[in-house]
Structures are given as structure tokens and as C-alpha cells.
C-alpha positions in Angstrom: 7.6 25.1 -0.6 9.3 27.6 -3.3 7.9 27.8 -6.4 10.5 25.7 -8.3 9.8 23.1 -5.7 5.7 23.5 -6.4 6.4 23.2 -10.1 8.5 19.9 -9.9 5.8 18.3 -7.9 3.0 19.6 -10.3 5.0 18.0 -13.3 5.9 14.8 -11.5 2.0 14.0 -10.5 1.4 15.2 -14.3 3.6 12.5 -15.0 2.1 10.2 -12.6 -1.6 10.9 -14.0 -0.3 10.0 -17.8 0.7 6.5 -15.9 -2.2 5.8 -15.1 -4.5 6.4 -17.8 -2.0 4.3 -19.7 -2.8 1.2 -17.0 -5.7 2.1 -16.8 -6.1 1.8 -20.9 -4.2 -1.2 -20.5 -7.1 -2.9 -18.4 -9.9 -1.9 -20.7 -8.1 -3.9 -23.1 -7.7 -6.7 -21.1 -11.5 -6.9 -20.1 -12.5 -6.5 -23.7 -9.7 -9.7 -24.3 -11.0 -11.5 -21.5 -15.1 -11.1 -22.8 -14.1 -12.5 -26.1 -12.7 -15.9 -24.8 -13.7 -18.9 -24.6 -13.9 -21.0 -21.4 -11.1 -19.8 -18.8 -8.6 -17.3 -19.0 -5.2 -17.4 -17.3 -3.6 -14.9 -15.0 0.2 -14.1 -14.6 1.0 -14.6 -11.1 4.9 -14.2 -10.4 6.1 -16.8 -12.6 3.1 -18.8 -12.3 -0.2 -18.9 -14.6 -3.5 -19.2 -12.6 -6.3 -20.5 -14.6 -9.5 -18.3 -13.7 -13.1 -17.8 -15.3 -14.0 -15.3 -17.0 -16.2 -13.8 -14.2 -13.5 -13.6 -12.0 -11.0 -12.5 -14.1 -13.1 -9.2 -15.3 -14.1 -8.8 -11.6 -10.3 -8.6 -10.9 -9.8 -6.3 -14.0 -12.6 -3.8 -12.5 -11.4 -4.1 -9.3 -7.5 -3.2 -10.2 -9.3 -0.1 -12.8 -11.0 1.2 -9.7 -8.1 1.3 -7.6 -6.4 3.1 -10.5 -8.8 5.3 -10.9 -9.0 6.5 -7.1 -5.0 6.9 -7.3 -5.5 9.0 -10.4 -8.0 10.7 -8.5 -6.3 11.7 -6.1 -3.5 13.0 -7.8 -5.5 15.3 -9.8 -7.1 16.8 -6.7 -3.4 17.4 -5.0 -1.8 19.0 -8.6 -5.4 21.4 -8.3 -4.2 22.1 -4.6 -0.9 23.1 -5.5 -1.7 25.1 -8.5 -4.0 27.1 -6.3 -1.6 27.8 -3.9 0.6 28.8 -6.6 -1.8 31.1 -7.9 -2.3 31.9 -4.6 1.1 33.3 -3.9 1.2 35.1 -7.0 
């Protein structure tokens, strides 16, 4: 991989990371939403709307943070791995 190459990936799972936290954000918000309603809460489902409890609806959010999360993760430990290599072939 040339260097041009290692610093295109490095900005693109930069990229990527920003993403993320953003969703991830986004789902905080949502939970925070969800704790201050009242009886059920509704999902968007394709173009349907499933009515859910609240219980279930912040154990989705979780879950969905979580996987976010592990992606983000994961994409810090590769842009680590390429900036030591590049550091390596300095």
C-alpha cells in the first residue's frame, strides 16, 4: 500500500468514525425521548410504525448503540494500525 493509498484509507475511516459518533449521538437522544414518554412508543419500520414499550424500545436503542460502538471500535483500531505502519515506513 503506497503512502497516498494509507492516507486515503486513514481519512475515509476518520470519516467513518465521525459517522458514527453522530448515530451514535442520535440514539442517546432517542433513549432520553423514549424515558420521557408516556405509555408506548412507536418505531419506524419501512413504512410501517410498530407500537413498542418503552422497555423494549430502550433495549433496542442500547442494543443498536452497542453495535455502533463495536464498529466504531474497530475502526479506530485499524486507522492506529495503519498509522503505525506508516510511521513504520518512515
Amino acid at each position: 500500500m503506497t503512502e497516498s493509498e494509507r492516507e486515503q484509507q486513514i481519512k475515509l475511516l476518520e470519516a467513518q468514525v465521525q459517522q458514527l459518533d453522530y448515530q451514535i449521538k442520535e440514539l442517546e437522544i432517542a433513549a432520553e425521548e423514549v424515558k420521557k414518554a408516556e405509555g408506548n412508543v412507536y418505531k419506524n419500520v419501512g413504512t410501517f410504525l410498530v407500537e413498542m414499550s418503552k422497555d423494549e424500545a430502550l433495549k433496542d436503542i442500547e442494543e443498536r448503540k452497542k453495535g455502533l460502538i463495536a464498529r466504531k471500535d474497530v475502526a479506530l483500531k485499524h486507522i492506529n494500525r495503519l498509522k503505525k505502519n506508516e510511521e513504520g515506513t518512515e
